[in-house]
One Martini backbone bead per residue (centre of mass of N, CA, C, O) as a GRO file, in nm:
protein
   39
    1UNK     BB    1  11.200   7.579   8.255
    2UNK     BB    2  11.527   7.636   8.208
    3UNK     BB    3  11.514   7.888   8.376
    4UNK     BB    4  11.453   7.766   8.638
    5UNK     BB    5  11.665   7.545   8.672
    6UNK     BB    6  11.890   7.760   8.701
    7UNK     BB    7  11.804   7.949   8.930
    8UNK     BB    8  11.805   7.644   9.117
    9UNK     BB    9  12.114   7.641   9.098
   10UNK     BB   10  12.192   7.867   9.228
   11UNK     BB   11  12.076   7.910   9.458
   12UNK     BB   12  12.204   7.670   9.576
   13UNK     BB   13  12.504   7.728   9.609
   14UNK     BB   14  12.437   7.977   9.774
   15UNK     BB   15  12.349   7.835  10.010
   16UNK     BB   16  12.602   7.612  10.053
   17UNK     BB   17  12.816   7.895  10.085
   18UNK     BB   18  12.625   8.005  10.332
   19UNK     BB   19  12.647   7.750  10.518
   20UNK     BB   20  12.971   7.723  10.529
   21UNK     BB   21  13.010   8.010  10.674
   22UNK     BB   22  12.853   7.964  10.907
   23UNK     BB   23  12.967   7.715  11.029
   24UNK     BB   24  13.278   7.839  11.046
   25UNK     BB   25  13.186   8.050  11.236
   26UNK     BB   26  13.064   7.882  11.453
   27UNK     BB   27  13.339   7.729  11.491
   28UNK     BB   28  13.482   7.960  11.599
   29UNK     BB   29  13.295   8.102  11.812
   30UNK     BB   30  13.344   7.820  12.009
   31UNK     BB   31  13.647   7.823  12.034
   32UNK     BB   32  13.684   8.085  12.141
   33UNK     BB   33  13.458   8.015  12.406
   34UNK     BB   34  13.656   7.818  12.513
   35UNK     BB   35  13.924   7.921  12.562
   36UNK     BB   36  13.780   8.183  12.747
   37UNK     BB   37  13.699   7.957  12.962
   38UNK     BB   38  13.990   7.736  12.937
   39UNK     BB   39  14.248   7.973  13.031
   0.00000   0.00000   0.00000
């Protein structure tokens, strides 16, 4: 049981730290293609 819980817990770090960098991808690549659309 405590092992499921710990890896339970890094498990989800590991999600956040990727919703985290997908979001900022996703903020980039808006900023840009408005840049180069407003241009």
């Amino acid at each position: 049981m405590v092992k499921n819980v710990h890896i339970g817990r890094i498990y989800r770090k590991k999600i956040k730290s990727r919703i985290k960098i997908i979001t900022i991808l996703v903020i980039v690549l808006g900023a840009i293609v408005l840049y180069c659309r407003y241009k």
